[in-house]
C-alpha atoms as a printed R data frame, in Angstrom:
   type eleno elety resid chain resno      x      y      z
1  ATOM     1    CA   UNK     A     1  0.000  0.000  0.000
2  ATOM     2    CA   UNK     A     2  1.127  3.757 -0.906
3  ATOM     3    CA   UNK     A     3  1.260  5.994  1.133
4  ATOM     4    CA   UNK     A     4 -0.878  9.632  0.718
5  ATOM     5    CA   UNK     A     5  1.839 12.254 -0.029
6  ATOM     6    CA   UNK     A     6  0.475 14.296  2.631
7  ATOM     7    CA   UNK     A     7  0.895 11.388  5.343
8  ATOM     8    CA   UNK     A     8  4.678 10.608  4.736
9  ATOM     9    CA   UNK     A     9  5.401 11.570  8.502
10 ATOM    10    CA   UNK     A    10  8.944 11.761  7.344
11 ATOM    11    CA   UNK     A    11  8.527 14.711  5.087
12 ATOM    12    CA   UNK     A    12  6.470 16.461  7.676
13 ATOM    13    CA   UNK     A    13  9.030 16.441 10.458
14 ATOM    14    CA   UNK     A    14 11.485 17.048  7.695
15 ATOM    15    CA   UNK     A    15  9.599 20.257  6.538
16 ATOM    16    CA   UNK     A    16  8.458 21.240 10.181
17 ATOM    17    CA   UNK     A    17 12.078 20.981 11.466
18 ATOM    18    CA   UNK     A    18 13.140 23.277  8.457
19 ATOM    19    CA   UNK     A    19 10.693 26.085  8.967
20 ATOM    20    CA   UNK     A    20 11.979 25.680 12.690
21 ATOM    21    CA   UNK     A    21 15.410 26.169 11.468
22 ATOM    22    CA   UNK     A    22 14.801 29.100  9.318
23 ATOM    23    CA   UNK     A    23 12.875 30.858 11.777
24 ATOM    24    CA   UNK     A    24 16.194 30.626 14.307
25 ATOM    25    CA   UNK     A    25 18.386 31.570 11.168
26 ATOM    26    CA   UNK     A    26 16.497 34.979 10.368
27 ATOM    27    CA   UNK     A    27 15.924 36.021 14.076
28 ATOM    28    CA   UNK     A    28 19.505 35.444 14.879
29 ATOM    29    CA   UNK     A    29 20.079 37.598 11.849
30 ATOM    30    CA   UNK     A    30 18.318 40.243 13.181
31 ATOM    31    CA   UNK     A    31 19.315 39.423 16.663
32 ATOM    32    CA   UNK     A    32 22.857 40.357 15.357
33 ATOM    33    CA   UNK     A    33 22.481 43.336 13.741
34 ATOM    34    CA   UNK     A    34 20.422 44.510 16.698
35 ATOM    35    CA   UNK     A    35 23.831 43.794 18.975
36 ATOM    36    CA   UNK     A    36 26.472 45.462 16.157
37 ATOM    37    CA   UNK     A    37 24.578 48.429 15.729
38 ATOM    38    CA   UNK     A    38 21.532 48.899 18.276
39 ATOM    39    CA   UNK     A    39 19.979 51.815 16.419
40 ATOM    40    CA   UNK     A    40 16.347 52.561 15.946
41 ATOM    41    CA   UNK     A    41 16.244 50.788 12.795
42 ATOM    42    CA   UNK     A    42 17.414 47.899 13.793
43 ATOM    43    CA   UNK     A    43 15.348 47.468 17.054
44 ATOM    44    CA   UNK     A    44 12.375 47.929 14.736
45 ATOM    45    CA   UNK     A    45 13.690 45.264 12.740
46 ATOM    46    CA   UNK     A    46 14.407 42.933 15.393
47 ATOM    47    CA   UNK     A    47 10.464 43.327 16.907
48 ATOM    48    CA   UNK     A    48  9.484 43.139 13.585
49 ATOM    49    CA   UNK     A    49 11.271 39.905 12.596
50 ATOM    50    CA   UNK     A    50 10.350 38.153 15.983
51 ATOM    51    CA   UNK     A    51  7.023 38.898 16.054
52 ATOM    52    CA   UNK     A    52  6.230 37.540 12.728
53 ATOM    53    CA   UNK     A    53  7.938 34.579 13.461
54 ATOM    54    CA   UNK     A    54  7.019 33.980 16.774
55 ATOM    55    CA   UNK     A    55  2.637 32.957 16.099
56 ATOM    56    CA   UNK     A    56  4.654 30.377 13.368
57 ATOM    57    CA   UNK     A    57  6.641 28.912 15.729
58 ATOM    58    CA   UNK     A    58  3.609 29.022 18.064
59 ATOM    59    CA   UNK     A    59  1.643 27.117 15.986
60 ATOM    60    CA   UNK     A    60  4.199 24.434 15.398
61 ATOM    61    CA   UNK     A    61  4.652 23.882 18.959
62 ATOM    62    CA   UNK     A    62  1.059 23.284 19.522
63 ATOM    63    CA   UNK     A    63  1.382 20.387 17.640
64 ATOM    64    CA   UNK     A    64  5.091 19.561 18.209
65 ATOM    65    CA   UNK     A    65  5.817 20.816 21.890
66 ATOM    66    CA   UNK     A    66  9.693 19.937 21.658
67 ATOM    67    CA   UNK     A    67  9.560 23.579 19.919
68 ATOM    68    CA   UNK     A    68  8.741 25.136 23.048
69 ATOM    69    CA   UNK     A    69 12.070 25.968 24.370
70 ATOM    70    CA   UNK     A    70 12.899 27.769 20.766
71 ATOM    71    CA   UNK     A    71  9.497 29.865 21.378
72 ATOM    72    CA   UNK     A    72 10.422 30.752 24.370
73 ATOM    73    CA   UNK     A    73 14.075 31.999 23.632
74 ATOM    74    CA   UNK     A    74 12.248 33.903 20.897
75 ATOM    75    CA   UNK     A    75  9.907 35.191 23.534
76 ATOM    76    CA   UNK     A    76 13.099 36.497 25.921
77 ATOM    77    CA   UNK     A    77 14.635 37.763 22.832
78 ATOM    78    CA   UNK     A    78 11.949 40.052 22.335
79 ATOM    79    CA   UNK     A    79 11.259 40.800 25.771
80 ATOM    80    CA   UNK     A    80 15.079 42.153 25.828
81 ATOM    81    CA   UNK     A    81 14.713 43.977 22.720
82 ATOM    82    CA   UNK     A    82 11.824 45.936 23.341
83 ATOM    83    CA   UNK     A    83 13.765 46.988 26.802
84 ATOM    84    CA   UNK     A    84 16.574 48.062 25.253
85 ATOM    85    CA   UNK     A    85 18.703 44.916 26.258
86 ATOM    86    CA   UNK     A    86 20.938 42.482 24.554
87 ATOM    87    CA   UNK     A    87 18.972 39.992 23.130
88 ATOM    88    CA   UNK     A    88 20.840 36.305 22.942
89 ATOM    89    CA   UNK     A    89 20.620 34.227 20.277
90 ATOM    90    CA   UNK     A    90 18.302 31.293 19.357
91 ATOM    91    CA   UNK     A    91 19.288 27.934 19.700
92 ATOM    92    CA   UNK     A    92 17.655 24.665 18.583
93 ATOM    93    CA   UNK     A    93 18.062 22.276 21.621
């Protein structure tokens, strides 16, 4: 018996785990700049990048909740950024 494309639990993981991994890859990006040069500009782009990713990430740990520590660094990240801290990078546990 086939499978159903949409079943292969292997490609979901696969793609869930990816859009995990580029969600760490642009807020660290951002995260960075944010510590080189903490101007206005990019502060705004930090918030900006974090909270668009964040409801993603959100919604991926609903379903897969050994996420949650990644949603919650992104959480503290933003926390620090919006009080003019240092925000530390994301890391996939």
């Amino acid at each position: 018996m086939n499978t159903i494309k949409d079943q292969d639990l292997f490609k979901k993981q696969n793609l869930v785990r990816n859009i995990i991994e580029h969600s760490i890859e642009q807020a660290n990006f951002t995260i960075r700049n944010l510590n080189k040069r903490p101007t206005v500009c990019t502060l705004m782009e930090c918030e900006n990048c974090l909270t668009d990713l964040m409801p993603i990430v959100k919604m991926i740990v609903d379903v897969h909740d050994v996420y949650a520590p990644v949603y919650d660094q992104m959480a503290m990240a933003l926390d620090a950024a919006q009080v003019h801290g240092e925000p530390e990078l994301i890391e996939l546990n």
